[in-house]
BAFI-3210 file (N, C-alpha, C; in Angstrom, 3 decimals, decimal comma, padded with zeros to 6 digits):
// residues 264
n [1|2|3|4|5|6|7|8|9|10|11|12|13|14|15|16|17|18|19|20|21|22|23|24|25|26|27|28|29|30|31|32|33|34|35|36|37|38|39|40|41|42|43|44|45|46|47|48|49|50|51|52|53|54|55|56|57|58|59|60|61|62|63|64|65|66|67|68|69|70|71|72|73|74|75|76|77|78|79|80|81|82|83|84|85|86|87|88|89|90|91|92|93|94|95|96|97|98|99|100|101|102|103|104|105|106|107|108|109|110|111|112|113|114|115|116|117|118|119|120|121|122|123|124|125|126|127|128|129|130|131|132|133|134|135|136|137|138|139|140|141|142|143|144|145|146|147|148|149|150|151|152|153|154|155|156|157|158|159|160|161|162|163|164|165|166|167|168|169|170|171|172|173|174|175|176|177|178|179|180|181|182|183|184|185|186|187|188|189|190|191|192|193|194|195|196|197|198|199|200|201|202|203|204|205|206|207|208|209|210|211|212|213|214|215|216|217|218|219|220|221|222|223|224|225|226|227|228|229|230|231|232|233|234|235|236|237|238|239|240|241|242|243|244|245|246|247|248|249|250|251|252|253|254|255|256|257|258|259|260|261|262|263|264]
n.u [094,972|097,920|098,581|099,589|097,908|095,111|093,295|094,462|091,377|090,747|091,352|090,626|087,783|088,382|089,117|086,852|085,502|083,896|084,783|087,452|090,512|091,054|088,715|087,248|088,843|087,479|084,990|084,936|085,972|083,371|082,380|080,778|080,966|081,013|082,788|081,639|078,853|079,833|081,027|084,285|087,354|089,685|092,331|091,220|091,477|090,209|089,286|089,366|086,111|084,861|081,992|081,712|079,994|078,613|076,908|075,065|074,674|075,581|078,813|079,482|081,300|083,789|084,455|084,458|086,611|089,050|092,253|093,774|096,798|098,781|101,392|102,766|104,287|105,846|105,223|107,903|106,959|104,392|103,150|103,902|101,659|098,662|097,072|094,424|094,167|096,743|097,190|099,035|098,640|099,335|096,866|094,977|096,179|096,198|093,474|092,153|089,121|088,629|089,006|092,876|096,077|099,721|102,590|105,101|107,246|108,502|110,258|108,613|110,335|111,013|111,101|109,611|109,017|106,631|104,498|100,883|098,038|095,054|095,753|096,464|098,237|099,809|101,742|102,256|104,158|105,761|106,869|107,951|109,947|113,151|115,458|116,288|114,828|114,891|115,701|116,030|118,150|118,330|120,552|121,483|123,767|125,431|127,591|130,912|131,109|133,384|135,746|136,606|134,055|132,025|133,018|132,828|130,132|129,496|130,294|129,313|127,974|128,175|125,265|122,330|122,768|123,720|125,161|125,005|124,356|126,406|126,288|125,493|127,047|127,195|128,630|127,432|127,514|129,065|127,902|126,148|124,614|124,134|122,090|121,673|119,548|118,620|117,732|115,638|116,267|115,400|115,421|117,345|119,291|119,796|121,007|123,393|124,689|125,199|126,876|129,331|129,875|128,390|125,213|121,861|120,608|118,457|116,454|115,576|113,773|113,842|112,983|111,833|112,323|111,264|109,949|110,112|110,348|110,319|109,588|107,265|105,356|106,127|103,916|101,957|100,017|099,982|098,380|099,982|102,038|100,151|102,555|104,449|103,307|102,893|106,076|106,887|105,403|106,402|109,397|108,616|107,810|110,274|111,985|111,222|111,744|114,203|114,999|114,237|115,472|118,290|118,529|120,648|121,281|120,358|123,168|122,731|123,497|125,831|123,816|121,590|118,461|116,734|115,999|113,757|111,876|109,899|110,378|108,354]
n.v [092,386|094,084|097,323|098,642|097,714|098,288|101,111|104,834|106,332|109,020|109,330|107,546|108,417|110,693|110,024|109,395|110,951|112,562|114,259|116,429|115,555|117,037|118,533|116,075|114,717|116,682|115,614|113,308|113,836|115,206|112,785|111,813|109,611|106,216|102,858|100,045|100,723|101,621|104,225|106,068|106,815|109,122|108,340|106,062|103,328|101,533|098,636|096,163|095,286|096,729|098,950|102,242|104,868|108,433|110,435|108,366|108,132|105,582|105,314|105,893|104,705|104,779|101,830|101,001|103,021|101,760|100,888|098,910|096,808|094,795|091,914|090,949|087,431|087,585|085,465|084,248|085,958|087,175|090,368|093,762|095,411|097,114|096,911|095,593|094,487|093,200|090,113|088,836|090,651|092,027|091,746|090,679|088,244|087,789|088,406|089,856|090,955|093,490|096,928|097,372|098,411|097,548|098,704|100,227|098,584|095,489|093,496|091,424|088,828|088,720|087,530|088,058|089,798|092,110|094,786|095,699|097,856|100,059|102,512|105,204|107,164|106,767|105,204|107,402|108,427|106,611|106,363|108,876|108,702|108,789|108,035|105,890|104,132|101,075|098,409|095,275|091,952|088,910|087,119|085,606|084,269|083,793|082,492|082,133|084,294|087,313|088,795|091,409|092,042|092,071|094,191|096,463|096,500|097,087|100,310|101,727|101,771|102,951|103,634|104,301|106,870|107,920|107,211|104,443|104,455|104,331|100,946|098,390|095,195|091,725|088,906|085,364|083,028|080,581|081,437|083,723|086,587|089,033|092,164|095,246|097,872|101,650|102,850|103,156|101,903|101,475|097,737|097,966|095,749|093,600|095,200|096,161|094,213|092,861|095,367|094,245|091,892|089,927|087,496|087,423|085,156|084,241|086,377|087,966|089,634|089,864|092,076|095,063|098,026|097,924|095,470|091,918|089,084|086,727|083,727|083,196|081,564|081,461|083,100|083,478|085,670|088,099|089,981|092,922|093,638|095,685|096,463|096,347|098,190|100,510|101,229|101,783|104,344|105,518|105,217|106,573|109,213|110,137|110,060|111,457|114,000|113,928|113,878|116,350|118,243|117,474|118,365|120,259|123,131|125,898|128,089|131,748|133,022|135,856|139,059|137,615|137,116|135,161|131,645|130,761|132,670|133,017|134,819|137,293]
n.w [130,062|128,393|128,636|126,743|124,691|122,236|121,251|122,522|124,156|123,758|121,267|119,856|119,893|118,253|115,702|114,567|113,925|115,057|117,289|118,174|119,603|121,724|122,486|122,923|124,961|127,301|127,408|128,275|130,736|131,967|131,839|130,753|128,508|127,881|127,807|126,618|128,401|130,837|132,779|132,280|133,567|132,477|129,866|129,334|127,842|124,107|123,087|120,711|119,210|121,344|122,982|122,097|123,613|123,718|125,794|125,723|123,262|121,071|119,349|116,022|113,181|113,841|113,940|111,407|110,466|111,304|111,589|109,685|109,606|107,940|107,742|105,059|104,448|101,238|097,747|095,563|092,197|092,596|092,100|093,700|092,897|092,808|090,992|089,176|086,830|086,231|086,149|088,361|090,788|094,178|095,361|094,522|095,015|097,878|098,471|100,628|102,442|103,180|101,393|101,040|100,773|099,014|101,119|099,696|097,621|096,329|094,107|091,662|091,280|093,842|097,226|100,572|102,714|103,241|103,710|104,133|104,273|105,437|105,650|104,811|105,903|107,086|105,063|103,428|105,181|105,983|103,753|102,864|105,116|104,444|105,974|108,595|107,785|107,713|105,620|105,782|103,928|102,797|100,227|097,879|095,712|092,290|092,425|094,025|097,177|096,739|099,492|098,498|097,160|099,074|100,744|098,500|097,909|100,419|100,306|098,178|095,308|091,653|090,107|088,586|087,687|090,020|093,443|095,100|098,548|101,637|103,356|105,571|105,315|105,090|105,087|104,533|104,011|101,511|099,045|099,823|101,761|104,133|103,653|104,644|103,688|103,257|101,330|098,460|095,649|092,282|091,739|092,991|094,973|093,219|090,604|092,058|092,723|089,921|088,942|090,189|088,747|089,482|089,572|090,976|092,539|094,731|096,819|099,306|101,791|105,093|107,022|107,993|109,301|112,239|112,065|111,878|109,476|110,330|111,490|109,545|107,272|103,598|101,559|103,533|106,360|108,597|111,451|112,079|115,300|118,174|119,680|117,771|115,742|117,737|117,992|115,034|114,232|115,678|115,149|112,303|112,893|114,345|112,347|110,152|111,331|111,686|108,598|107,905|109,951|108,795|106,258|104,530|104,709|102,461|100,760|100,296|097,545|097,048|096,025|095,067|094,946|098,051|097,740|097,877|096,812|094,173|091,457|089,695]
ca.u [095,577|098,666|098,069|099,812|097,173|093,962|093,718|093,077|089,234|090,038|092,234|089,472|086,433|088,611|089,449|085,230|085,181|083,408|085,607|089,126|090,792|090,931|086,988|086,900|089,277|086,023|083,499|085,320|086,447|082,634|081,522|079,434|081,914|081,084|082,792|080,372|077,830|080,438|081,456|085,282|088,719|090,694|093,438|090,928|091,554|089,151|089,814|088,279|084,673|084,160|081,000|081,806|078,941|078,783|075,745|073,918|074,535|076,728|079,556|079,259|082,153|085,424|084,994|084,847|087,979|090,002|093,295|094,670|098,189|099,279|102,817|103,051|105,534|105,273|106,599|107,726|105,941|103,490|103,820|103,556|100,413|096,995|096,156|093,548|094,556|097,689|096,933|099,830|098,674|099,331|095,439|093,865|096,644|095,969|091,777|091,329|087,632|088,415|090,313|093,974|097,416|100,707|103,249|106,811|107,605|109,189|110,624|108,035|111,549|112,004|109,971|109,562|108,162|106,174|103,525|099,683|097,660|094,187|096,243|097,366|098,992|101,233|102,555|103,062|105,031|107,154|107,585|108,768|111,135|113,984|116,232|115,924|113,596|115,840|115,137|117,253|117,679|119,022|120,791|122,115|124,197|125,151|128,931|131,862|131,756|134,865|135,851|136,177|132,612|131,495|133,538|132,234|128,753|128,718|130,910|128,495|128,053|127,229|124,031|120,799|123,346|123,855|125,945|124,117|124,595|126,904|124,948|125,397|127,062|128,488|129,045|126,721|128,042|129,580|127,626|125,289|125,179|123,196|122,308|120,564|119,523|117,910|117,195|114,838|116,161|114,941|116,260|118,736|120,387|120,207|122,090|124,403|125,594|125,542|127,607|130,337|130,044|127,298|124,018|121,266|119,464|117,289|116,098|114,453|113,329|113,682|113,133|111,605|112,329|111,073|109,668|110,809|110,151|110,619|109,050|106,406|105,836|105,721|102,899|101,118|099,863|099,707|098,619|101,253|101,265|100,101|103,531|104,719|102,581|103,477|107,721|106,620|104,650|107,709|110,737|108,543|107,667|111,704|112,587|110,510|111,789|115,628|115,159|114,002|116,772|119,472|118,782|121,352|120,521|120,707|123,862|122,700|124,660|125,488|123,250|120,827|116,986|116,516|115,854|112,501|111,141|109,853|110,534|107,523]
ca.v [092,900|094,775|098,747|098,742|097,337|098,757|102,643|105,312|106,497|110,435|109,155|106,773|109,272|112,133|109,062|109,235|112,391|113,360|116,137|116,797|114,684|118,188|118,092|114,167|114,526|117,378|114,808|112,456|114,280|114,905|111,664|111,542|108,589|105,167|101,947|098,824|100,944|101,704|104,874|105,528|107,629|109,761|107,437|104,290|102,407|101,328|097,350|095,078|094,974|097,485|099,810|103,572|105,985|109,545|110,577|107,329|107,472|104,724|106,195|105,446|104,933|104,075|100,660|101,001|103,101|101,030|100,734|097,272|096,391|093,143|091,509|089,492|086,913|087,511|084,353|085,045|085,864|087,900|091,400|094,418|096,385|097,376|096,910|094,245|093,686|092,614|088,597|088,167|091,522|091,214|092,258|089,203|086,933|088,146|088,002|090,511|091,316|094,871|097,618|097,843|098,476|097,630|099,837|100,223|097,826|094,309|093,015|090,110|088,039|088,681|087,117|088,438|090,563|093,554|095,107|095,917|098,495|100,779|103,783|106,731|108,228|105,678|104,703|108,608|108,768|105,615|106,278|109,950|108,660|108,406|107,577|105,658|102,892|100,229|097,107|093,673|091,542|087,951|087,429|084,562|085,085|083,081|082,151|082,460|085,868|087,533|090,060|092,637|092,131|092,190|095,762|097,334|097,089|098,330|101,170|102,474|101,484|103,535|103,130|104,957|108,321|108,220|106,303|103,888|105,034|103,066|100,455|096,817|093,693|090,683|087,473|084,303|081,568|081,181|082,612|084,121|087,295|090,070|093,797|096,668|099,002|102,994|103,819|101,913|102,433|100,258|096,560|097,870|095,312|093,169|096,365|096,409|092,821|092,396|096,022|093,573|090,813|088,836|087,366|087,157|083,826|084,377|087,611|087,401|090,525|089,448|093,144|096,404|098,656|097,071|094,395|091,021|088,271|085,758|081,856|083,569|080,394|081,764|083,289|083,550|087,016|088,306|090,931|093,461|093,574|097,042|097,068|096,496|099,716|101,879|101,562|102,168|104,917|106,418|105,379|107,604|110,383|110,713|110,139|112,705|115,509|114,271|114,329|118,191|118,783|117,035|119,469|121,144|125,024|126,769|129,272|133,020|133,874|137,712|140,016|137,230|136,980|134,298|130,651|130,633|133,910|133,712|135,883|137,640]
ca.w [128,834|128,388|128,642|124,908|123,536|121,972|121,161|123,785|123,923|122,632|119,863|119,305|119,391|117,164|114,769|114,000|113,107|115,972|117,808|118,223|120,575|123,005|122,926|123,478|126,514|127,904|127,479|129,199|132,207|132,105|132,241|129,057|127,694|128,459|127,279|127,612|129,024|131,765|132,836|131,878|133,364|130,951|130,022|128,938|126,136|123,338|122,466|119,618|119,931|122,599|122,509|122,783|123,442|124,458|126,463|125,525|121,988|120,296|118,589|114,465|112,216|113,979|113,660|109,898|110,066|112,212|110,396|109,207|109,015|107,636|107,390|104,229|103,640|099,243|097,290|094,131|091,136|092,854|092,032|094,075|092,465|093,409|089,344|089,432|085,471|086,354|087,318|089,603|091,542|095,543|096,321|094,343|095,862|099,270|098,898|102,142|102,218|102,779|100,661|101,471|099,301|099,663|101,145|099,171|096,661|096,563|092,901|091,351|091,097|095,126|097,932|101,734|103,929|102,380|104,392|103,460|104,895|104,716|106,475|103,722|106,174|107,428|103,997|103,573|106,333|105,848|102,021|103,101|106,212|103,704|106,899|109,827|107,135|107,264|104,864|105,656|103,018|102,723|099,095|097,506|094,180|091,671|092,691|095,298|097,474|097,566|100,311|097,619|096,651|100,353|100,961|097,251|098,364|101,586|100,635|097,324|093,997|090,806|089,527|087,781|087,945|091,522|093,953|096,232|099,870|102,175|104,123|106,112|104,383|105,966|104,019|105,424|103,620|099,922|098,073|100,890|102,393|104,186|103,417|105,681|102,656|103,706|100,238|097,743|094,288|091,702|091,614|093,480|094,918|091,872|090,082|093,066|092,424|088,359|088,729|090,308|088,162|090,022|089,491|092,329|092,314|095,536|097,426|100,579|102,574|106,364|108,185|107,433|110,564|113,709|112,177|111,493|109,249|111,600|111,191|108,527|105,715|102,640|101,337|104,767|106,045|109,610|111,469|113,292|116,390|118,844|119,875|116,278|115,154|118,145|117,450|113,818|114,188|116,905|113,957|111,176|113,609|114,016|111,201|109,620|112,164|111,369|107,503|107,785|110,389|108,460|105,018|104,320|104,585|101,420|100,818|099,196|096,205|097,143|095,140|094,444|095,895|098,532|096,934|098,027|096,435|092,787|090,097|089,203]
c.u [096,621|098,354|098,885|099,350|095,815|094,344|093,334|092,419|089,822|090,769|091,020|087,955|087,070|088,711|088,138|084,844|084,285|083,382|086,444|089,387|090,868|089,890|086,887|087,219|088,192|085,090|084,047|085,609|084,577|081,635|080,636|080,100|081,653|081,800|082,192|079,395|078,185|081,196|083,432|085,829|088,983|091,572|092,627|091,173|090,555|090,295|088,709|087,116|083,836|083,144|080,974|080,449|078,955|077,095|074,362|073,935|075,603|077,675|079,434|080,619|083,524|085,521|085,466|086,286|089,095|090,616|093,565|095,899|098,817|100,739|102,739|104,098|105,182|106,081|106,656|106,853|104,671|104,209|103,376|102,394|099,278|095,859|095,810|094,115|095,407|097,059|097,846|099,836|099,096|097,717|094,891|094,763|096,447|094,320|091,523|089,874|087,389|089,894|091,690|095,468|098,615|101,623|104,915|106,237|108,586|109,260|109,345|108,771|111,747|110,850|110,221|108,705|107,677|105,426|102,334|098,827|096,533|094,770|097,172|097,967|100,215|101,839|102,935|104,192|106,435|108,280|108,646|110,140|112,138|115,138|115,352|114,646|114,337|115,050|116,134|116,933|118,860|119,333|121,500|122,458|125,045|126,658|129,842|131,828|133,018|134,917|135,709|134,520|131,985|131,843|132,841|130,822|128,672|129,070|130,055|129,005|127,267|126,302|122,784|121,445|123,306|125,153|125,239|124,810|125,423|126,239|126,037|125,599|127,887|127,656|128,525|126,635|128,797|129,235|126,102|125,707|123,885|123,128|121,067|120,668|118,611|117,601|116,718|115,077|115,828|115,388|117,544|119,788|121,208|121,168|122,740|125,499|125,929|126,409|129,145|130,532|129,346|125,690|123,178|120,257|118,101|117,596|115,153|114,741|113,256|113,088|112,807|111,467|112,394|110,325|109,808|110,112|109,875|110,285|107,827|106,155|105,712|104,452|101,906|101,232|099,897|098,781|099,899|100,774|101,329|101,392|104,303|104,724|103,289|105,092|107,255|106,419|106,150|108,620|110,409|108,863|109,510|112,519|112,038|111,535|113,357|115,978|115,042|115,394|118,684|119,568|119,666|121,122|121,201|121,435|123,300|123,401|124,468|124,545|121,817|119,389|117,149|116,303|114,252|111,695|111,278|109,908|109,323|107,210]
c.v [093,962|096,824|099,024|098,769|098,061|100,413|103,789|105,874|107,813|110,079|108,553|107,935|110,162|111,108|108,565|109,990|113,405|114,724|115,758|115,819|115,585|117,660|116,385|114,267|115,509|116,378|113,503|112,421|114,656|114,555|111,598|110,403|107,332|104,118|100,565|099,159|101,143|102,869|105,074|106,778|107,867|108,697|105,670|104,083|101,397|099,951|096,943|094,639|095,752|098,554|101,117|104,314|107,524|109,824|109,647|107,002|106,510|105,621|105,204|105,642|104,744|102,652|100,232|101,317|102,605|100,790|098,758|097,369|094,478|093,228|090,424|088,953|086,300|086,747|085,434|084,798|086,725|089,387|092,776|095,740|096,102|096,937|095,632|093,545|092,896|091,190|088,357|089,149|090,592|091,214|090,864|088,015|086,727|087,933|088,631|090,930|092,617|095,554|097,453|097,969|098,288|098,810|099,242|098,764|096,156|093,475|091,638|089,157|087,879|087,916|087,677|088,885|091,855|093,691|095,764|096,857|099,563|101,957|104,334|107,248|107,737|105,434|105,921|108,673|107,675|105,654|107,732|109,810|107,769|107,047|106,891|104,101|101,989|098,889|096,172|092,220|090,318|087,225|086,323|085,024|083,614|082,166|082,931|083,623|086,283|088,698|091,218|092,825|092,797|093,809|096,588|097,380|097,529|099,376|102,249|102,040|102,140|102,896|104,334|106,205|108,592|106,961|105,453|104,421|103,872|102,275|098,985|095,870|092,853|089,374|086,512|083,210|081,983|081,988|083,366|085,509|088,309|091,249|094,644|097,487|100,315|103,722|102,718|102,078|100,971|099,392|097,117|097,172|094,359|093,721|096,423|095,322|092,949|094,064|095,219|092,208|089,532|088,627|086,858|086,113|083,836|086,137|087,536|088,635|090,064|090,541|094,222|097,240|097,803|095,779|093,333|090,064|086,877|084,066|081,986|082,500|081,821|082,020|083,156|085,028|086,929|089,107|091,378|093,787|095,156|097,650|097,669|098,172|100,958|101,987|101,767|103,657|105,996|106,227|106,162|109,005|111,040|111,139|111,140|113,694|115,351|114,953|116,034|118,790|118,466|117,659|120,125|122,885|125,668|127,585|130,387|132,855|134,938|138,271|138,980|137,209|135,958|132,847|130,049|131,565|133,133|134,986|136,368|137,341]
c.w [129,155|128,606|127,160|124,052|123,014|122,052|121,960|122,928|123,634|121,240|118,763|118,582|118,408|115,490|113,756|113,218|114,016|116,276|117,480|119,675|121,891|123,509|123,382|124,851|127,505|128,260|128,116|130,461|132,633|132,424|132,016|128,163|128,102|127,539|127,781|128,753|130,605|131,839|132,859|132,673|132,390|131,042|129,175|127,569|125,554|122,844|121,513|119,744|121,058|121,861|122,896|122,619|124,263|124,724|126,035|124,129|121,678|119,151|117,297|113,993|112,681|113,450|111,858|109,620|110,647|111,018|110,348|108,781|109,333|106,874|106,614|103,960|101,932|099,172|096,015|093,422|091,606|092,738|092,925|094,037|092,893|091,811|088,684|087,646|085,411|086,918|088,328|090,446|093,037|096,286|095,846|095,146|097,384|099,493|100,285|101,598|102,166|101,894|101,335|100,187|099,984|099,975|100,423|097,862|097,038|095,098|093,125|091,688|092,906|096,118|099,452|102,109|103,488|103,838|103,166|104,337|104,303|105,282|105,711|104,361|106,702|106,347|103,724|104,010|106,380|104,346|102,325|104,176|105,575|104,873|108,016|108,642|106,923|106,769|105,115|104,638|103,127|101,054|098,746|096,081|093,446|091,472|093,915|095,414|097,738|098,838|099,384|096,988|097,866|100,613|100,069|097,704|099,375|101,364|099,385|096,185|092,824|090,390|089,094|088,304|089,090|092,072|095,380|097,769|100,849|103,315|104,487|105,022|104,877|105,330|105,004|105,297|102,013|099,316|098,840|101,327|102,795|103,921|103,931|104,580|104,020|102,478|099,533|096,038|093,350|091,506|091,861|093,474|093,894|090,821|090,574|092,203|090,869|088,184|088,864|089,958|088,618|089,763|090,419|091,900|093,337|096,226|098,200|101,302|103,831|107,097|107,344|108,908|111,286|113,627|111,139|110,363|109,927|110,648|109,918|107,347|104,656|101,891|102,401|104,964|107,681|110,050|112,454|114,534|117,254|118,669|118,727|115,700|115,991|117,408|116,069|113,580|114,762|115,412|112,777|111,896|113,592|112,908|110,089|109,992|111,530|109,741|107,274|108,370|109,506|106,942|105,309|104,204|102,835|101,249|099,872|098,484|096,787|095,758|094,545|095,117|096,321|097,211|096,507|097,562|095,086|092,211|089,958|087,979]
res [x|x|x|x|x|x|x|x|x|x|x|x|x|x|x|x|x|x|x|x|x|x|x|x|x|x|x|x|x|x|x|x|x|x|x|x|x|x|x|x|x|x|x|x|x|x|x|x|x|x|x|x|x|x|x|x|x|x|x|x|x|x|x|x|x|x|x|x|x|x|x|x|x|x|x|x|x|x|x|x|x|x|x|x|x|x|x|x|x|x|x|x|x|x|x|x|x|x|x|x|x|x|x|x|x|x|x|x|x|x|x|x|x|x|x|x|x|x|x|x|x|x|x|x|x|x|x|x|x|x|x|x|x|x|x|x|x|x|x|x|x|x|x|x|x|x|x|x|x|x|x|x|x|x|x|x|x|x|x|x|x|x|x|x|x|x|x|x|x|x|x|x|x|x|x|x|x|x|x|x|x|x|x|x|x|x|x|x|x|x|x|x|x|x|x|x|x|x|x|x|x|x|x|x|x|x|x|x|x|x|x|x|x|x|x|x|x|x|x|x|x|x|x|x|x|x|x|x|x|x|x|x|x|x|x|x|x|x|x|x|x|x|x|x|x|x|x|x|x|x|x|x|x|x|x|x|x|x|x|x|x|x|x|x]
***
């Protein structure tokens, strides 16, 4: 097996609730850690099915929280909610045996590549990494593209009192074309197009970050793969640190209190 794969053993034991992944790496150097009843190096990695125990006991409760991430290719008509009332939710169309929710959104009307996941902190983290979240989207519309159409969207188009951000568009047949979005505003690109006199007949999600759509049928589910997760995990982490760094700093007004102080 790859050394990519499976999670290392203090990530694993702090991930229980045990200790802290400090304390884990102690009890490992040790040599109170076994996996498969086999004494372990710092550095091992915990795979699918393996049996961790510290000084003989079996460790309880990772396997429960082991995360799940699944790549669905959604047809249409299924809609992106957790709200079982809804009949065309994505949880009853999906039937996983355990909890999970989708992350982000994907129009009923659109079909692709969403993702599903029991990990709050990952959908945090992706919903917050404004930048660096790139969505690719394959768009069919409802007559001949012109170049001026092709230029107007990548370059920003008003909409819901803002101006969409300039992004990726290159023309892929008549009435075909692709678009790298970084912001998720509502029926965007649908609003993009019927701003310039077009109507979108299909919408297909190919790409969310680092991972692809690929050969996916329709309405089939995956899971992602290690590698998948790590570059994921690496494109929020950045993208976090840039969004903070890339704020604009606040200018004083002379004579006024900081921006951050209340008033009494």
């Amino acid at each position: 097996m790859g050394h990519e794969e499976g999670i290392s053993l203090n990530k694993y034991i702090s991930a229980t609730g045990f200790c802290s992944r400090r304390e884990a790496d102690k009890l490992i150097e040790q040599a109170r850690v076994t996996i498969n009843d086999e004494l372990v190096l710092p550095g091992a990695r915990v795979h699918a099915g393996d049996r961790v125990a510290i000084d003989g006991e079996p460790l309880k409760g990772a396997a429960k929280k082991r995360p799940i991430y699944i790549a669905l290719n959604k047809p249409v008509g299924v809609t992106s909610t957790t709200d079982l009332k809804d009949k065309t939710n994505i949880i009853g169309f999906l039937n996983y045996p355990k909890r999970i929710f989708p992350i982000g959104r994907l129009d009923k009307d659109s079909d692709g590549l969403i993702f599903l996941t029991n990990d709050g902190d990952i959908v945090n983290k992706i919903l917050r990494a404004s930048n660096n979240h790139e969505k690719e989207y394959i768009v069919t519309v409802d007559k001949a593209l012109s170049p001026e159409f092709v230029a107007q969207m990548g370059n920003g188009i008003p909409m819901l009192g803002t101006v969409t951000r300039k992004c990726f568009v290159r023309q892929e047949g008549g009435r075909r074309f692709r678009i790298v979005l970084t912001q998720g505003l509502n029926r965007q690109i649908r609003r993009m197009c019927e701003y310039l006199g077009y109507k979108v007949v299909t919408l297909t999600r190919v790409r969310i970050m680092n991972v692809q759509l690929g050969d996916l049928p329709v309405g089939k589910w995956r899971y992602l793969s290690p590698q998948e997760i790590d570059k994921m995990n690496a494109l929020v982490a950045t993208s976090a640190k840039t969004d903070e760094e890339n704020r604009p700093a606040k200018k004083k007004a002379p004579g006024k209190p900081p921006h951050n102080i209340r008033k009494k």
